[in-house]
PDB file of N, CA, C and O in Angstrom:
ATOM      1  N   UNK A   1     -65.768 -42.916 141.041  1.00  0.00           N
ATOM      2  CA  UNK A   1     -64.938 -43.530 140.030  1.00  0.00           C
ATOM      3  C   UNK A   1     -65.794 -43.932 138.817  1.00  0.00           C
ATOM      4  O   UNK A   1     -65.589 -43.538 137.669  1.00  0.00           O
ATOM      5  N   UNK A   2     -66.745 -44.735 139.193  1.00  0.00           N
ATOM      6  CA  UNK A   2     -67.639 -45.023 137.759  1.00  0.00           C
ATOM      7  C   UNK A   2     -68.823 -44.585 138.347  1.00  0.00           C
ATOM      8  O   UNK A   2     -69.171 -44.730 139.519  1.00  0.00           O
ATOM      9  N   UNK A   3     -69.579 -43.883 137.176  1.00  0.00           N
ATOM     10  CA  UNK A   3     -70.674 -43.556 137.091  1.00  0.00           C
ATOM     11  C   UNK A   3     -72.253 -44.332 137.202  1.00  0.00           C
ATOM     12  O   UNK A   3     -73.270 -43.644 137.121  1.00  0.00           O
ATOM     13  N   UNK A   4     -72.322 -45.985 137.414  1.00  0.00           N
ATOM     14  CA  UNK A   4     -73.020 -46.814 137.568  1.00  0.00           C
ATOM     15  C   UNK A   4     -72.244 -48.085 137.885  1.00  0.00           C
ATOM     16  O   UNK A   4     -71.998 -48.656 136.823  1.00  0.00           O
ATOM     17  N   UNK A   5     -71.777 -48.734 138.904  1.00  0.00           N
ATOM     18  CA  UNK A   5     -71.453 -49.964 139.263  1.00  0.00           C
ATOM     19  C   UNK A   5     -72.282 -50.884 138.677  1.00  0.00           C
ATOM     20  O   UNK A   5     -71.767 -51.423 137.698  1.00  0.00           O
ATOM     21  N   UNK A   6     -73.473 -51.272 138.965  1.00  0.00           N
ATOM     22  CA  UNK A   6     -74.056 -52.236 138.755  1.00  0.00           C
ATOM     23  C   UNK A   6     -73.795 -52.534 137.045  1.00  0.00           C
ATOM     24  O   UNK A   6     -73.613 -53.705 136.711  1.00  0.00           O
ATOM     25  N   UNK A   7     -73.784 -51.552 136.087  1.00  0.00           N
ATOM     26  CA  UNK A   7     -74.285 -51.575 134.688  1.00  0.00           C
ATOM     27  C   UNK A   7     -72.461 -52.088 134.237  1.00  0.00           C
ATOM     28  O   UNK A   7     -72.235 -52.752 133.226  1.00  0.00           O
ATOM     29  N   UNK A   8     -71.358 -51.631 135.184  1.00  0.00           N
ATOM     30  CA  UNK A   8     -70.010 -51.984 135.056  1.00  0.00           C
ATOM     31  C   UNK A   8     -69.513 -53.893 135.323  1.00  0.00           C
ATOM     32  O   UNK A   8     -68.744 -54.740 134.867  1.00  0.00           O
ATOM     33  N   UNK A   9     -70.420 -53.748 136.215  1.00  0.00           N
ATOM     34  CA  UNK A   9     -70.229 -55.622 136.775  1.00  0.00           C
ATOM     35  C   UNK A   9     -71.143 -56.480 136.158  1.00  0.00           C
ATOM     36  O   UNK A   9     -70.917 -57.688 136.095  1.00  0.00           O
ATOM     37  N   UNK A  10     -72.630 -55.734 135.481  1.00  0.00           N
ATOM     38  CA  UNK A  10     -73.253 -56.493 134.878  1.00  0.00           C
ATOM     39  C   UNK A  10     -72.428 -56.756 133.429  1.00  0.00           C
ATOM     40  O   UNK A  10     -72.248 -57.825 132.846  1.00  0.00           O
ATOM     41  N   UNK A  11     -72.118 -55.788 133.164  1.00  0.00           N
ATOM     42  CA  UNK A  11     -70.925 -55.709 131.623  1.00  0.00           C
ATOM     43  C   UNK A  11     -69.831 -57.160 131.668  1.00  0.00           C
ATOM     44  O   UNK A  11     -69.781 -58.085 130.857  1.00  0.00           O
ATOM     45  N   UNK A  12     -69.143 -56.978 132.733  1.00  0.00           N
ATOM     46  CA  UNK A  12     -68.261 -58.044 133.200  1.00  0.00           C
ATOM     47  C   UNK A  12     -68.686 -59.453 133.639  1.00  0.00           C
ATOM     48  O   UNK A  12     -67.852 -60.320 133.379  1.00  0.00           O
ATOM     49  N   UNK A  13     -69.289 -59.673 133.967  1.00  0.00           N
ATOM     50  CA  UNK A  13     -70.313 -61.062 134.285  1.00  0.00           C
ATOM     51  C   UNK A  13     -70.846 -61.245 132.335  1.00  0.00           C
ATOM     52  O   UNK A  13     -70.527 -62.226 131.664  1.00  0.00           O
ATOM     53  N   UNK A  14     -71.215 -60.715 132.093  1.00  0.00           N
ATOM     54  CA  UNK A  14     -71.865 -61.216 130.513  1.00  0.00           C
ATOM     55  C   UNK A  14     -70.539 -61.202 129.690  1.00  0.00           C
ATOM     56  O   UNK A  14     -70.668 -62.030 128.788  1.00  0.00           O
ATOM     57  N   UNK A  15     -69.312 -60.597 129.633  1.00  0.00           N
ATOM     58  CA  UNK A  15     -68.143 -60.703 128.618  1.00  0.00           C
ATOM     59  C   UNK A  15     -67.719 -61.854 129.619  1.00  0.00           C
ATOM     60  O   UNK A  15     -67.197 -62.774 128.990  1.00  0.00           O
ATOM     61  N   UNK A  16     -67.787 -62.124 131.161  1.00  0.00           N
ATOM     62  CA  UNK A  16     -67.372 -63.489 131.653  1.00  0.00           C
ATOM     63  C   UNK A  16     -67.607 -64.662 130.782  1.00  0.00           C
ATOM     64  O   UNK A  16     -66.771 -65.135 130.012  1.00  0.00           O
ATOM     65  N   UNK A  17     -68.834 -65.101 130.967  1.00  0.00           N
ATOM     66  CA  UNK A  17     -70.086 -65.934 130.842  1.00  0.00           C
ATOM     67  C   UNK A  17     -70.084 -66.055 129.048  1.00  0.00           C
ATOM     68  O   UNK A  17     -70.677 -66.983 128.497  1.00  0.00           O
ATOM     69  N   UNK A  18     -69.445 -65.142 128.373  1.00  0.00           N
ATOM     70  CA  UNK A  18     -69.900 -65.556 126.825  1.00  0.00           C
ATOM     71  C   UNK A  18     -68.161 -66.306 126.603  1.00  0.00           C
ATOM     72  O   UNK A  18     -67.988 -67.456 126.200  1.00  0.00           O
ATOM     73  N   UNK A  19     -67.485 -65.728 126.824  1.00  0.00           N
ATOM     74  CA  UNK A  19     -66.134 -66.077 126.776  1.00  0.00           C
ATOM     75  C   UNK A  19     -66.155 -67.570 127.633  1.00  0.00           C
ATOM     76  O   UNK A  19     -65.730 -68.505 126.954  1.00  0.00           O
ATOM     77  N   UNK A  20     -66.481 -67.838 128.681  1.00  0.00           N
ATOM     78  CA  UNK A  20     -66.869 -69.212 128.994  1.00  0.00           C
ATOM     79  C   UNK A  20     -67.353 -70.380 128.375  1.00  0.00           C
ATOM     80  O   UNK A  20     -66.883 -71.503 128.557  1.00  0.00           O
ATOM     81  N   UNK A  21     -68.849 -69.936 127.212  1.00  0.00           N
ATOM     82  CA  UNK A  21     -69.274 -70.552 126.684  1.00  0.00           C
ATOM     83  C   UNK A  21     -68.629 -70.716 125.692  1.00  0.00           C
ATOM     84  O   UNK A  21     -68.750 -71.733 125.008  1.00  0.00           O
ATOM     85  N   UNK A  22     -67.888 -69.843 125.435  1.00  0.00           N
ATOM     86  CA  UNK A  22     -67.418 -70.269 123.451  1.00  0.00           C
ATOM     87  C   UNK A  22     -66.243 -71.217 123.942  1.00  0.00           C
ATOM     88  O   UNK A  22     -65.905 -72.171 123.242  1.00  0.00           O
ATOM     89  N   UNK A  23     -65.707 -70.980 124.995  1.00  0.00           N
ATOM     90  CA  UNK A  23     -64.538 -72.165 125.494  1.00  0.00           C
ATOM     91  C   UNK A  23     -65.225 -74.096 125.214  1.00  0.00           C
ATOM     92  O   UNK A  23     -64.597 -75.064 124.786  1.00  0.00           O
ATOM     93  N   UNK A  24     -66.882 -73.994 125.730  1.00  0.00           N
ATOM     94  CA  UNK A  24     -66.788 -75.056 125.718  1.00  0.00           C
ATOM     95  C   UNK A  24     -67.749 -75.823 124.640  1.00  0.00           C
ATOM     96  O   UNK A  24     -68.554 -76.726 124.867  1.00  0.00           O
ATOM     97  N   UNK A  25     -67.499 -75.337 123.683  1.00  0.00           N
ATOM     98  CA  UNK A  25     -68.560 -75.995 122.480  1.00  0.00           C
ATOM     99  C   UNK A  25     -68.051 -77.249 121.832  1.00  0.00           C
ATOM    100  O   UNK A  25     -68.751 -77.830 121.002  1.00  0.00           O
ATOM    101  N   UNK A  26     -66.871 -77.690 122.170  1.00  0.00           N
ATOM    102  CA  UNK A  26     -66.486 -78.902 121.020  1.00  0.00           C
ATOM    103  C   UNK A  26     -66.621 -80.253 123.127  1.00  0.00           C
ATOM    104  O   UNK A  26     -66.311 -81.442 123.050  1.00  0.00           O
ATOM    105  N   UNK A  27     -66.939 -79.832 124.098  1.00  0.00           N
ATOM    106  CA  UNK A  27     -66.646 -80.371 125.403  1.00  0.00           C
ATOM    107  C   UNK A  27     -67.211 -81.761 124.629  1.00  0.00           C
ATOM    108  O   UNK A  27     -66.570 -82.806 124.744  1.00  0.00           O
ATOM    109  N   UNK A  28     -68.476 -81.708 123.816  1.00  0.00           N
ATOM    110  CA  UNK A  28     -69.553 -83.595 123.877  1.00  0.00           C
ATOM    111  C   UNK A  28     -68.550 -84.015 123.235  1.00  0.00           C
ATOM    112  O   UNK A  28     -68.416 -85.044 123.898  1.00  0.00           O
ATOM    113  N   UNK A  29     -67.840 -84.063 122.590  1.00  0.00           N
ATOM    114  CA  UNK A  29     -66.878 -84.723 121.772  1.00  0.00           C
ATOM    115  C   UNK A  29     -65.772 -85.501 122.167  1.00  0.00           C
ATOM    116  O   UNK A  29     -64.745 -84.830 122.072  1.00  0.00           O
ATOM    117  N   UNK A  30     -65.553 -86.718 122.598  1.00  0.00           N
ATOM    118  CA  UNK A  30     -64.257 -87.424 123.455  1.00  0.00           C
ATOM    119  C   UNK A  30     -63.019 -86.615 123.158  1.00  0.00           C
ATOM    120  O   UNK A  30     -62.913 -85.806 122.236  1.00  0.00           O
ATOM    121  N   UNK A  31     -61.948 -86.974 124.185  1.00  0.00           N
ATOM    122  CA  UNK A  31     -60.521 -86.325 123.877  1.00  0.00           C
ATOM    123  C   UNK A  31     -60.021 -86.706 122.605  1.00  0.00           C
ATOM    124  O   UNK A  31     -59.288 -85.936 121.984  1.00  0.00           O
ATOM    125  N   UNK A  32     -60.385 -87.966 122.090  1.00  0.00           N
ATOM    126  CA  UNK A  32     -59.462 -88.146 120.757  1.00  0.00           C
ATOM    127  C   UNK A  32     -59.830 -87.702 119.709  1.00  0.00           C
ATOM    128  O   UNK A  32     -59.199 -88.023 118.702  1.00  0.00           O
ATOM    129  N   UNK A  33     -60.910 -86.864 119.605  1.00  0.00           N
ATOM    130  CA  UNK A  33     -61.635 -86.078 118.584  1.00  0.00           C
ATOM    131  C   UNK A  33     -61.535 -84.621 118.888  1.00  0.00           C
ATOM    132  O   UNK A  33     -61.982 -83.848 118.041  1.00  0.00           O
ATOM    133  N   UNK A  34     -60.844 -83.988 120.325  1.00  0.00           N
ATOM    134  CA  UNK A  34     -60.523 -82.900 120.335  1.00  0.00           C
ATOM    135  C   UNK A  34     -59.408 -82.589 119.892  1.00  0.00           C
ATOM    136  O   UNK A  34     -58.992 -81.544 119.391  1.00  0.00           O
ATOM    137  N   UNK A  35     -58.831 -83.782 120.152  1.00  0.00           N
ATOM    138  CA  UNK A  35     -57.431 -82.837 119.252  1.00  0.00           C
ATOM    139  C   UNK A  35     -56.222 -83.314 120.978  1.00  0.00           C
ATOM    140  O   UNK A  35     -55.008 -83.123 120.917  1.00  0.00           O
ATOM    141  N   UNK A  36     -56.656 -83.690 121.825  1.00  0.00           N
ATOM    142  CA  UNK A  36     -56.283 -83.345 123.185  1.00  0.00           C
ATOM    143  C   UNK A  36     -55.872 -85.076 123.490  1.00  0.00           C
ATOM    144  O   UNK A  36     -56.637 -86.016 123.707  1.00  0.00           O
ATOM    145  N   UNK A  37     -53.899 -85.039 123.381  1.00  0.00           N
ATOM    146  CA  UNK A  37     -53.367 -86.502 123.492  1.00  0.00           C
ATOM    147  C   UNK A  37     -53.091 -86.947 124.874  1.00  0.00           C
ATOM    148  O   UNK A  37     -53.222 -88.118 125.232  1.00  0.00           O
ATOM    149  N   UNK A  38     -52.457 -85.360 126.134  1.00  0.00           N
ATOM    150  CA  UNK A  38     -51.646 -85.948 126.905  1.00  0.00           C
ATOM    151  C   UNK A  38     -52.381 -85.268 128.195  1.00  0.00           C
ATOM    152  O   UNK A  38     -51.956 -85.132 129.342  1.00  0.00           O
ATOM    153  N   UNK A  39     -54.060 -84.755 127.415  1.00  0.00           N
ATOM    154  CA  UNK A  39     -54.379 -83.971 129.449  1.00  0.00           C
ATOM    155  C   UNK A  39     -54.050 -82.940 129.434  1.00  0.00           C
ATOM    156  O   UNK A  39     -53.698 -82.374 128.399  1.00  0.00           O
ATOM    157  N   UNK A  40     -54.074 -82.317 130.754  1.00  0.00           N
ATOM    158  CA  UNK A  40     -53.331 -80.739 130.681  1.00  0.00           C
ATOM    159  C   UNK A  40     -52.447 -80.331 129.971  1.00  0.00           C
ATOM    160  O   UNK A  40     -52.608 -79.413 129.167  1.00  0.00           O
ATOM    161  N   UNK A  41     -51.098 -81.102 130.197  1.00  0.00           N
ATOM    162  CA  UNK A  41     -50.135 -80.954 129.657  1.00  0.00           C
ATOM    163  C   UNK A  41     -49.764 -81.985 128.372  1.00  0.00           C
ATOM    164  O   UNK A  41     -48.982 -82.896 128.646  1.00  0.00           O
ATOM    165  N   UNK A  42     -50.192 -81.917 127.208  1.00  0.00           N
ATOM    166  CA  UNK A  42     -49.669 -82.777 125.796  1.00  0.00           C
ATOM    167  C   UNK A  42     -47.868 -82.819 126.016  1.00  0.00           C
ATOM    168  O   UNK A  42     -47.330 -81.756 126.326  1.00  0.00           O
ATOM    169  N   UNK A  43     -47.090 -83.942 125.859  1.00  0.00           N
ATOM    170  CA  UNK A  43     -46.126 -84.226 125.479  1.00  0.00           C
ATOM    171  C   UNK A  43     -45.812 -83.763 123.880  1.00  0.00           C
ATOM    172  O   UNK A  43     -46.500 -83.845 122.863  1.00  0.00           O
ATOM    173  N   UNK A  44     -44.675 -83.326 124.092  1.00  0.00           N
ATOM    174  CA  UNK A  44     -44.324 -82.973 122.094  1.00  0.00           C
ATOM    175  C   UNK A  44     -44.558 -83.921 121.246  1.00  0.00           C
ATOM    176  O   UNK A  44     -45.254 -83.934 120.231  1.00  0.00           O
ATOM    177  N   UNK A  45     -43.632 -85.071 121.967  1.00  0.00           N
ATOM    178  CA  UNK A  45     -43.508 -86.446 121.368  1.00  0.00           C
ATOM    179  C   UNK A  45     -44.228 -87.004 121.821  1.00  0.00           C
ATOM    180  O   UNK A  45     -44.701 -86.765 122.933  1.00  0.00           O
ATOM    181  N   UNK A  46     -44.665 -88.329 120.768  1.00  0.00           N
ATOM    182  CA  UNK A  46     -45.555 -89.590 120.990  1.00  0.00           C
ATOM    183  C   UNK A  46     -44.869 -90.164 122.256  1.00  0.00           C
ATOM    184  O   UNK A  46     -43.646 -90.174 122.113  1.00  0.00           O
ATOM    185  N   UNK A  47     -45.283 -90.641 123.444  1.00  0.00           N
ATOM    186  CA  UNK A  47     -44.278 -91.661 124.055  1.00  0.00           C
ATOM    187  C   UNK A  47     -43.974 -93.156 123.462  1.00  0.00           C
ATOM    188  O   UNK A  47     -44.939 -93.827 123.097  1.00  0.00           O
ATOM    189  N   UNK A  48     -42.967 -93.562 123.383  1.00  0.00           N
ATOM    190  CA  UNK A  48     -42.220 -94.917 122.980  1.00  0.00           C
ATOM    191  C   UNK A  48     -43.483 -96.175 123.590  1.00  0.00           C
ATOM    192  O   UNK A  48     -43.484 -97.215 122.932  1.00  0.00           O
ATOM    193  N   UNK A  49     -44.146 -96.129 124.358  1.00  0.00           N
ATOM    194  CA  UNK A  49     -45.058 -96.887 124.494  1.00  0.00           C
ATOM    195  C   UNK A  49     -46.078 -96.490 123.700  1.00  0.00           C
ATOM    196  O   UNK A  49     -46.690 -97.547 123.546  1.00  0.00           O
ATOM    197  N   UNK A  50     -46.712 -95.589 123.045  1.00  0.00           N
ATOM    198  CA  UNK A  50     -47.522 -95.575 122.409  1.00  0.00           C
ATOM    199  C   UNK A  50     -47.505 -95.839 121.095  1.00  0.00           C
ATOM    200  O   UNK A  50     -48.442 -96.247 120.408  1.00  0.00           O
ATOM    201  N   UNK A  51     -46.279 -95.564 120.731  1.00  0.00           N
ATOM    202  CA  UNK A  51     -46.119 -96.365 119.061  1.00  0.00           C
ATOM    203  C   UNK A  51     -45.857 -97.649 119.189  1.00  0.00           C
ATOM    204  O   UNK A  51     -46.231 -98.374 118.266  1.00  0.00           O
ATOM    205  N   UNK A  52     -45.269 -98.163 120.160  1.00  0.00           N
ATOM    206  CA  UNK A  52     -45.053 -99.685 120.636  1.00  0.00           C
ATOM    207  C   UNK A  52     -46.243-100.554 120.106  1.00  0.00           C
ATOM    208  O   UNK A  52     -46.261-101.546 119.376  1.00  0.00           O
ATOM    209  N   UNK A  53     -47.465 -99.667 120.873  1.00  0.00           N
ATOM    210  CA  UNK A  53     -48.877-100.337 120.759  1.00  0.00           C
ATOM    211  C   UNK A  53     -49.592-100.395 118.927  1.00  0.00           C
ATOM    212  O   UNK A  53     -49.979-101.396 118.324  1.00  0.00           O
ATOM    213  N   UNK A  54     -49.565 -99.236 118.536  1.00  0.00           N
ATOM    214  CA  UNK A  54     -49.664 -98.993 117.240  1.00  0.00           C
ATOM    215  C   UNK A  54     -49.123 -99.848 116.599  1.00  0.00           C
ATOM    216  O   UNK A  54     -49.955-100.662 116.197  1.00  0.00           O
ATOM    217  N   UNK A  55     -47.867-100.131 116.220  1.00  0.00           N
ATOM    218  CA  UNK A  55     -47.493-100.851 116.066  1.00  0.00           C
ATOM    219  C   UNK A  55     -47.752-102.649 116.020  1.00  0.00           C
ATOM    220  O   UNK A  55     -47.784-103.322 114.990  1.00  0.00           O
ATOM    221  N   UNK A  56     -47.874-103.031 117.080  1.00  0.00           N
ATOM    222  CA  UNK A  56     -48.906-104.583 117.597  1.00  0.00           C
ATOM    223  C   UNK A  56     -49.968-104.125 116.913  1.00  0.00           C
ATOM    224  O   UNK A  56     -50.355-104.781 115.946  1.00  0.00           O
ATOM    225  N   UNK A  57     -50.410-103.325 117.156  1.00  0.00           N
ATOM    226  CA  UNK A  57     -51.884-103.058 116.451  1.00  0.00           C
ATOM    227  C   UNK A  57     -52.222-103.181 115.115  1.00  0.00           C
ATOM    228  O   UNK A  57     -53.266-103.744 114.786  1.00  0.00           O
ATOM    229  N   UNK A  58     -51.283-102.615 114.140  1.00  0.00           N
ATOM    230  CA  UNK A  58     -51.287-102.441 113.471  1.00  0.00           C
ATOM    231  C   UNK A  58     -50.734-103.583 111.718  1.00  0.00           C
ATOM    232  O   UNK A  58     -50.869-103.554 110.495  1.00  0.00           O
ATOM    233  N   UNK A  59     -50.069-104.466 112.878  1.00  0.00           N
ATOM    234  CA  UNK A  59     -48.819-105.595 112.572  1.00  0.00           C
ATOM    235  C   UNK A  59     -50.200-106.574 111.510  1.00  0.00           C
ATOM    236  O   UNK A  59     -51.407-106.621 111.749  1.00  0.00           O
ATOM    237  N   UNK A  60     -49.651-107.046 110.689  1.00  0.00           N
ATOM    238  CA  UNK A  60     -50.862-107.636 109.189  1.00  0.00           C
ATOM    239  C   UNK A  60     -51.554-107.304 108.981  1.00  0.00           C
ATOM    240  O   UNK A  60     -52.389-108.121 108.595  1.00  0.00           O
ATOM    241  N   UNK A  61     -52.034-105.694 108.990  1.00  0.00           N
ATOM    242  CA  UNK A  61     -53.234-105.446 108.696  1.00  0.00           C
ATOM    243  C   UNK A  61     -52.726-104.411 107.249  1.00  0.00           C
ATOM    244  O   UNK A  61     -53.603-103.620 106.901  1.00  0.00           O
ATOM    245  N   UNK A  62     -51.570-104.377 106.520  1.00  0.00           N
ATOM    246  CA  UNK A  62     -50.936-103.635 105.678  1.00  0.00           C
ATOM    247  C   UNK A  62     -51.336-104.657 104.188  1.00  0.00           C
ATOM    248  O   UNK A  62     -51.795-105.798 104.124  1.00  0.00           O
ATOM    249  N   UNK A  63     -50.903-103.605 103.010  1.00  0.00           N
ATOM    250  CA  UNK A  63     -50.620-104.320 102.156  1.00  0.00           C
ATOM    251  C   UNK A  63     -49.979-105.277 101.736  1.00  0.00           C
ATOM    252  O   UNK A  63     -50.513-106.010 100.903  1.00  0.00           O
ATOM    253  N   UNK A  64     -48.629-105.545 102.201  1.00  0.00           N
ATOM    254  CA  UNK A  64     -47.814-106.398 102.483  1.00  0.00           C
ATOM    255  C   UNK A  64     -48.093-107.934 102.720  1.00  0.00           C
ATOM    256  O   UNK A  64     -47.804-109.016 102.210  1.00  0.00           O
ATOM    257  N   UNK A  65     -48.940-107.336 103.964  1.00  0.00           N
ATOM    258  CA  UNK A  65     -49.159-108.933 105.150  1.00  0.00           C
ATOM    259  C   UNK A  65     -50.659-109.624 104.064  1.00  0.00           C
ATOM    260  O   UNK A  65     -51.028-110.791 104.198  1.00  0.00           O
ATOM    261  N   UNK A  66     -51.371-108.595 103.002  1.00  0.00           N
ATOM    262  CA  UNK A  66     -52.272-108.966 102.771  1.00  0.00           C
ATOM    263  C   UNK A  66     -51.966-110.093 101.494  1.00  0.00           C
ATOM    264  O   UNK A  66     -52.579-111.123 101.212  1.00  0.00           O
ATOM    265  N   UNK A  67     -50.809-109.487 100.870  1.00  0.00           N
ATOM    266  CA  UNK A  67     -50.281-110.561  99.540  1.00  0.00           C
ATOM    267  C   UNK A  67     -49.941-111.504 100.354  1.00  0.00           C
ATOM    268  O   UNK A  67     -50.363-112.634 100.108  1.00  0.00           O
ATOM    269  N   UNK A  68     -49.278-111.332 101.272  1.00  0.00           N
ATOM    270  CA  UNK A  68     -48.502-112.620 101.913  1.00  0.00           C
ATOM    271  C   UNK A  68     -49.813-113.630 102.429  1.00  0.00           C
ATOM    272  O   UNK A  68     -49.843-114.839 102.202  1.00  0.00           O
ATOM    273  N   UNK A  69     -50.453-113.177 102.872  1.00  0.00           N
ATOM    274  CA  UNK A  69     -51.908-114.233 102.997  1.00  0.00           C
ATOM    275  C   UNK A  69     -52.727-114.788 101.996  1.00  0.00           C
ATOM    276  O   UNK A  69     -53.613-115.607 102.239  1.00  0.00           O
ATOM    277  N   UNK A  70     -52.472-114.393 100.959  1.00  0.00           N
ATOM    278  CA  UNK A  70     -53.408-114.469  99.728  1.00  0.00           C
ATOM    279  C   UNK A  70     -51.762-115.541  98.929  1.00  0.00           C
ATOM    280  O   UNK A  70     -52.053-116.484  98.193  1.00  0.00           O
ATOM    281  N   UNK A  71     -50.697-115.332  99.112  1.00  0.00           N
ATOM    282  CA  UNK A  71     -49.450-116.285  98.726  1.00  0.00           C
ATOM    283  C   UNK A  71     -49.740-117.561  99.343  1.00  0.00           C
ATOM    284  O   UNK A  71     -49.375-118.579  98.755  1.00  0.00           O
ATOM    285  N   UNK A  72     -50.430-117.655 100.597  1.00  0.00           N
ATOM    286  CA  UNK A  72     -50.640-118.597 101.332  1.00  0.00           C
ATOM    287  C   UNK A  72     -51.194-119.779 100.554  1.00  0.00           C
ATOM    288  O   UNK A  72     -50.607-120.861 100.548  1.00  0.00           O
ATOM    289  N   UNK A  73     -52.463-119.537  99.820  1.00  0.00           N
ATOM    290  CA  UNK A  73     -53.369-120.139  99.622  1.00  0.00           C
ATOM    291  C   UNK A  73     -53.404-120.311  97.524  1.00  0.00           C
ATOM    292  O   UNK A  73     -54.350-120.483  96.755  1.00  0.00           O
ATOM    293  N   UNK A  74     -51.888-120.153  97.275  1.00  0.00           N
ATOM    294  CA  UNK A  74     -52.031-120.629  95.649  1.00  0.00           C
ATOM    295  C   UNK A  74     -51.341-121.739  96.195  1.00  0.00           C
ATOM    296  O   UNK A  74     -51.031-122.688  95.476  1.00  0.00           O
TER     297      UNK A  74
END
């Protein structure tokens, strides 16, 4: 069938092995810098608990809340 096995599987082991590596070049980088929200499987949507948090999180730290603190103190 083929004319050299070894030179056929060595072919296949190195297109393995490079295709492997280019998979994992961004790996040192945490999930929230890959791009990668939900694990194997990413959800479409944000879940309702996670903007929940954003949200708290996020609560006076706007332009808004910043006049209103600075109103405080005339």
């Amino acid at each position: 069938m083929f004319k050299n096995k070894g030179t056929v599987l060595r072919s296949l082991l190195a297109a393995l092995l490079n295709a492997l590596h280019t998979d994992q070049n961004d790996w040192f980088l945490p999930a929230h810098r890959r791009g990668i929200r939900g694990g194997m499987d990413p959800a479409t949507e944000l879940a309702r608990t996670y903007l929940q948090r954003v949200v708290r999180w996020w609560a006076g730290k706007g332009t808004a809340a910043k006049a209103q603190r600075f109103s405080m103190y005339l």
